[in-house]
Every structure is written in structure tokens, then in C-alpha cells.
N, C-alpha and C positions, 0 to 999 in steps of 0.2 A: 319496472326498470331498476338493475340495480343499483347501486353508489360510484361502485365502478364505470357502469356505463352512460349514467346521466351525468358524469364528469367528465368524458371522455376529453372535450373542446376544451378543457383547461391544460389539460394535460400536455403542452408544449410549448418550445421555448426556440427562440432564433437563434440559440450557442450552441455548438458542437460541445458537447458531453461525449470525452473521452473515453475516460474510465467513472466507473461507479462502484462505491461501496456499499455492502446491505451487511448490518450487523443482525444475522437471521435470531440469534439468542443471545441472552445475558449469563444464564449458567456458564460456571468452567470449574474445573479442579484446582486453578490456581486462582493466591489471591497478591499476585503483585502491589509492591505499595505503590507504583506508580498509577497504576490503571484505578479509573473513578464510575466502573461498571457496577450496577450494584449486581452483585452474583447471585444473591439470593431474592431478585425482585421476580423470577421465573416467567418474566417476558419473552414468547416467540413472537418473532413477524409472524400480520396473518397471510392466507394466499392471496388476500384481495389487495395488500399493501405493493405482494410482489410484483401480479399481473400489471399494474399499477407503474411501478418504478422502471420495472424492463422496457413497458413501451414509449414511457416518456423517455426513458435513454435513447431506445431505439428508432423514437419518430425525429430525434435532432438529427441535426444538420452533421454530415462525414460520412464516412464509410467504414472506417474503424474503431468498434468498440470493446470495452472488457468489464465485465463486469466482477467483482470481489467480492468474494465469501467470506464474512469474519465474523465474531462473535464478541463475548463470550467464546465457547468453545464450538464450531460450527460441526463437529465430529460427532457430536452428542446429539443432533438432529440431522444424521446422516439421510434417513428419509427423504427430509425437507430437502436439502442439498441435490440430492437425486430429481427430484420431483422441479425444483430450478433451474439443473443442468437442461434437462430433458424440457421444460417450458419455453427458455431463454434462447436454446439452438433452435426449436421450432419457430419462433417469434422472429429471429435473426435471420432463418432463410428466406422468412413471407417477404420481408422487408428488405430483402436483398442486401444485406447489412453482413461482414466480416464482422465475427464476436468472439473474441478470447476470453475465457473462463478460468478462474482463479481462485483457490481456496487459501487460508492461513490457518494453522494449528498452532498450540504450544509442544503438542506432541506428550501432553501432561497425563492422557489415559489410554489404555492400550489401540492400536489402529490395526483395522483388519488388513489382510493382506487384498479381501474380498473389493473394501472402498476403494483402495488403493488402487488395484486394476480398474473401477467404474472410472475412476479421477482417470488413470491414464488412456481408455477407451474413450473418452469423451474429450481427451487432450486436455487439459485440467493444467496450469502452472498451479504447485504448490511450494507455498512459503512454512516456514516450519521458523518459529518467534524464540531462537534463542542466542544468548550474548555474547558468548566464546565459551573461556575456559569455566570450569566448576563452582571454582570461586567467585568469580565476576557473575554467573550465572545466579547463583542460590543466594547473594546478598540483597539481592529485589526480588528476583520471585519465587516465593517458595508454594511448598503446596498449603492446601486449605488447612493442614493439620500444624502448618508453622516446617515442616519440612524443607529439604533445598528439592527442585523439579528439577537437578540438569540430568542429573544419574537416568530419570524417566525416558525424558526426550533423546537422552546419547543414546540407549539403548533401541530406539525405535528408528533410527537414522539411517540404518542400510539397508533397512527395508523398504523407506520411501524413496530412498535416491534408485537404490536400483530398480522399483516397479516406474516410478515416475519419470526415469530418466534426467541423466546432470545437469541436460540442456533445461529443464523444467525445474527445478527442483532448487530454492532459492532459502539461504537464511537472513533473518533479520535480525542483526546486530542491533539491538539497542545501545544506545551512549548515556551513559548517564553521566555528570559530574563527576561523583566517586570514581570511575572506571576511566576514564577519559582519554588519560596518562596510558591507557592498556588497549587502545583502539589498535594498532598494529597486530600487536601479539594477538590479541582477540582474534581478528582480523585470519591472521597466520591460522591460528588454531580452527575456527572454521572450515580452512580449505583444507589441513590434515583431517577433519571429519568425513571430509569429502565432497562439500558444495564447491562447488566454482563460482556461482552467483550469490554475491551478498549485497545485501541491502544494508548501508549503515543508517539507523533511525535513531533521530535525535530526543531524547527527552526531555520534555518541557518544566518548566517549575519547579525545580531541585539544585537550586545553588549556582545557576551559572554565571551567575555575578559576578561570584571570585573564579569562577575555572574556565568562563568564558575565551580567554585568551592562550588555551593549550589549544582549543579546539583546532584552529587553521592549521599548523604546525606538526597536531598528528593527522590530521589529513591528511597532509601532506607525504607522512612520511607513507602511508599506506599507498596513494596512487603510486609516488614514487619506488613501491616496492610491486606493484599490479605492473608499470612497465618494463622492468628491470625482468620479471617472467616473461611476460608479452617479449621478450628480445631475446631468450630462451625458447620460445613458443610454447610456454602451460599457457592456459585458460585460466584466467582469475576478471572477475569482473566485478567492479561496483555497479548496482545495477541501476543507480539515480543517476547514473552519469550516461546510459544510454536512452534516458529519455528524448534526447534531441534527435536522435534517429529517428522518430516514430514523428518528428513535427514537419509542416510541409516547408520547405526553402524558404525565408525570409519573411515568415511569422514566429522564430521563436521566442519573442518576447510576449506573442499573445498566451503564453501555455502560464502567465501570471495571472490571469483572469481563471477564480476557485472554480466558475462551474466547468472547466474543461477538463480538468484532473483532480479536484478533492472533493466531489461532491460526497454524501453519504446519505444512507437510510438508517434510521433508529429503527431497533424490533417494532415500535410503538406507530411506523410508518412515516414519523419525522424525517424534513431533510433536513441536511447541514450541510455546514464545510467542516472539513478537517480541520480538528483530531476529534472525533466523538470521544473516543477514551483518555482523551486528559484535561473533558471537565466533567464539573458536579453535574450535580442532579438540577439542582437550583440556577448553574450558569447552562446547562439545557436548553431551558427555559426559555431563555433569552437567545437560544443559539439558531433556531427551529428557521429554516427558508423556504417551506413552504412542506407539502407531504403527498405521499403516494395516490391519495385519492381525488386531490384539486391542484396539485401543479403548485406551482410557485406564486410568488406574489406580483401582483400587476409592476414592481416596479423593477423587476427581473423578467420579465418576460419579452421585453424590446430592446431594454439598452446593448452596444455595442461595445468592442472591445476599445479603447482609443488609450495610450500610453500617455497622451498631453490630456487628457480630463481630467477633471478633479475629481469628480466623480468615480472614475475608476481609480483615480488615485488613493479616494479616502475610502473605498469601497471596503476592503481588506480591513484598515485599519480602523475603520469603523465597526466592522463587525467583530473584530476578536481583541474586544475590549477587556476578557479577562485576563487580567495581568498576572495571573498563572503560566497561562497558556503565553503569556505575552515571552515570560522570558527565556525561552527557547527558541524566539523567530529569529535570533542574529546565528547562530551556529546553525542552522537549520537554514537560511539562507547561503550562510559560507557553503556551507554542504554541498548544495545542487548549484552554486554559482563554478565552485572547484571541479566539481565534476565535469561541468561543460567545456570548462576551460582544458580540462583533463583529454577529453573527446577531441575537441580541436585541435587538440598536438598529436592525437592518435593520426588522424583524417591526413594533417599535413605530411606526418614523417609517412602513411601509405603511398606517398607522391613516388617515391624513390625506395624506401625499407621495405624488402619483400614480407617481411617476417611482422610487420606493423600489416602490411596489406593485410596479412591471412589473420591478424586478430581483429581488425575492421572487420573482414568480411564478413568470423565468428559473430562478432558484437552483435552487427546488421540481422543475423538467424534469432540472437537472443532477445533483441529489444523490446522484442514487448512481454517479456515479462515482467516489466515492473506496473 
């Protein structure tokens, strides 16, 4: 009997697990100072970790799943990729389970036109990890050789927008401190590249001490210029702000509890919560909730969600004790708190604004790609 299969009974949990992330590899071409992946540790997931992680996703409680492809670079084991697409949709029909699939590149080494179509055949949202303009791009991630990677990734952008289509096809703004100040324009320049869906992603542990208090303010100014299009009718979306679309009526404060939406797999078959990529090696260690081949820990496997616990209260802040990662949770909260709030003026002005109705209704087509 295998490992896999004399574990099977572990393998579930009473929480709906939303989304799931599986970091298939550690290699990439780039070496961001922000990311804590070692690139050169040449860790792939193995397939017993994956068979593994897709059914414990898929045996939870819902109907709606997604599963995330990230790395390292997940392009680099496009195989692998293929081989999960192709597992995950089989897995998902036995179990009568809706499953959205999702890949992230840097866009850092050439991408075939060939993957591209398999991604859009298989209906594939792909996120493509870049910051805006050139400059804001190449001051954190450059390539392995100390180079800037935006010149790579611009160059490889109309090929996946137009194989994977716009509706699919998502950047991820990083924020860093340094840049902060340049979230708009960023922002702006994005959607001249051509995404209409951006994700702003917050970075943890780099100074936001002192810069903490721009962040609300260029939020700000960014939805504020998302609805000023929306009343024009372009398409611009932030895409953390239609997560509440995808929640059922009068639980959205349960989507606080991490195993609904930041769970993760390490290549090593580790679980976690979010962010795998901004800690060490050593806060890992400490990060791990359980893994692909035995489920979680007995003291996750029953508790419920309850907003007056304390339990779930310290839950969170219990486990993301590294004060790295710690100081990124307040903009990183502003984020998806603004966002919502963002959604709810979209929803009310549809009551009466024709032109808000037809970007609801958009939103509603897009929401789950985040």
C-alpha cells in the first residue's frame, strides 16, 4: 500500500478550502530581493505530494475550487504543469467539484506560443508578476545576472494577453515601500500594456513603518481612478476587490479564516498559509500546517470558523509570528478592507447607473480570477 493511500483518512478537513496554492518549483531566472525562495535549492514537488494536495482540496466542503500554479518559475516544469492541469480536471469531475486553474509567471524566460494555447485550452487564468513601469520594475527584480527583467516580461505580454485572453489574463502589481508613492501611475501603465485585471500585492518587510501611511491614500487614488473608467465604460479592475463576489451572502467575514483562501503547498509537500515567498528558510520551519501526504494537524481538522473566539481570533496572529512578514499585515489589510468597500459602491450605484450595472456585471464574469 502506498503513502498516499494508507493516508488517505487523514486527508480532510471540515473547512471549505477555496483556493489553493502549490509552489511546483524553486528555480527561476530571477532573483528578487524581496522573495526568500532559495532558487538554487532545485526542489520540484513530487506527484505523490500533488495527488495528495488536489484531493484534500477537493474532498472539502463547497463547490467552488481553484487551484494556483506558482513557483519559483512554474514555466520551467511546464510538463509538470500539464500533467496537474490534466490530473486536477479529472479529480474535479469524479467529485463533481467546479475547479478553476491558475498559473503565475515572471514572464523572466521565453514562453511558448505552444503552452500558451494548452493554458487557454484548459481555460487557464494566467497572472504574469510584474510592477508597472521599468524603473519601479528593475529596482527589485532583476535577473540572475544582477540585470533589470521588465524589458523580458514587456516583450512577452501580447502574446499571452492575446492567446489567453484579457478576460483571463491578470498582472500583479507589487507594492513595495520605495514605489508606493507610484501605485497609480504603476497601476495606469499596466493597463496601457494591456491587462485590465490587476492585482495589487503588497510587500512585506521592507520599511513600511515609515511609508505605511501613503498606502490608504494611493489606494485611494487608484479605485478612485478604476471608477471614473467604470463611468466611461473601460474595464479596469482590481482584482482583490472582487473577491466578495465569489463569497456566499452573509459570510463574508468567514473568508478571514487562512484555510479558505491562503492555504499553500511547498515543492517539499509542506502546508502553509500565506506568503510562502516572504519567509526564510528557517521561519519555514516553523510555518508548516500540516502536508500533502497526512493532512493537517488534529487541532485543524475540526475547529470552526467563529469571529467572537479567541481561538480564531489568535489563530492568525498566532501563527505569523515573523515579524518580517508581520509588517506588511496593516496595508495588506487596508488593501482588501478598501477594496470591499470599493465593490459595495460599485453594487449600490448598479441600483440606478446603467453604466456601474454593465461593470458589476463584467466584475461578476471576472471574479474568480483572483
Amino acid at each position: 500500500m502506498s503513502t498516499l493511500a494508507s493516508s488517505k483518512s487523514q486527508l480532510t478537513t471540515n473547512k471549505e478550502i477555496r483556493r489553493f496554492k502549490v509552489a511546483i518549483n524553486t528555480a527561476c531566472p530571477l532573483r528578487c530581493e524581496y522573495c526568500f525562495i532559495d532558487k538554487d535549492s532545485g526542489e520540484v514537488v513530487s506527484w505523490e505530494a500533488v495527488q495528495g494536495l488536489v484531493k484534500f482540496m477537493l474532498s472539502s466542503p463547497g463547490q467552488v475550487k481553484k487551484l494556483l500554479i506558482y513557483g519559483g518559475e512554474p514555466f520551467l516544469k511546464f510538463d509538470l504543469v500539464k500533467d496537474i492541469a490534466l490530473f486536477a480536471r479529472g479529480e474535479a469531475e469524479k467529485a463533481g467539484k467546479d475547479l478553476d486553474l491558475s498559473i503565475c509567471t515572471s514572464a523572466g524566460l521565453p514562453i511558448k506560443r505552444e503552452q500558451l494555447e494548452f493554458l487557454r485550452d484548459m481555460r487557464f487564468f494566467c497572472s504574469v508578476s510584474i510592477d508597472g513601469d521599468a524603473a519601479t520594475h528593475d529596482e527589485h527584480r532583476k535577473m540572475k545576472g544582477g540585470a533589470g527583467s521588465w524589458e523580458k516580461a514587456a516583450k512577452q505580454l501580447p502574446l499571452i494577453i492575446d492567446t489567453i485572453g484579457k478576460r483571463r489574463a491578470m498582472a500583479i502589481q507589487c507594492v513595495h515601500p520605495d514605489n508606493v508613492e507610484k501605485m497609480l501611475d504603476n497601476f495606469q501603465k499596466l493597463v496601457t500594456m494591456g491587462f485590465e485585471n490587476v492585482e495589487v500585492e503588497v510587500i512585506h518587510g521592507f520599511g513600511w513603518k515609515e511609508k505605511k501611511h501613503l498606502f490608504r491614500p494611493m489606494l485611494q487614488k487608484v479605485l478612485d481612478w478604476i471608477w471614473a473608467e467604470a463611468q466611461e465604460g473601460r474595464s479596469r479592475f482590481l482584482v482583490c476587490s472582487l473577491v466578495p463576489l465569489m463569497l456566499k451572502e452573509g459570510i463574508i467575514l468567514e473568508d478571514w479564516c487562512p484555510f479558505h483562501s491562503s492555504m499553500e503547498c511547498y515543492p517539499d509537500g509542506k502546508f502553509s498559509f500565506y506568503p510562502f515567498a516572504f519567509v526564510d528558510w528557517e521561519g519555514r520551519k516553523k510555518s508548516a500546517v500540516g502536508d500533502a501526504l497526512t493532512g493537517v494537524p488534529d487541532r485543524y481538522k475540526t475547529c470552526t470558523f467563529d469571529l467572537n473566539s479567541d481561538q480564531c481570533k489568535n489563530c492568525t496572529s498566532d501563527y505569523y509570528r515573523n515579524p518580517t512578514v508581520n509588517e506588511g499585515n496593516d496595508p495588506y489589510r487596508w488593501r482588501t478592507e478598501m477594496a470591499r468597500g470599493f465593490m459595495d459602491k460599485v453594487a449600490l450605484a448598479a441600483r440606478s447607473d446603467a453604466k456601474m450595472r454593465d461593470y458589476l456585471r463584467e466584475a461578476v464574469i471576472r471574479c474568480r480570477i483572483s
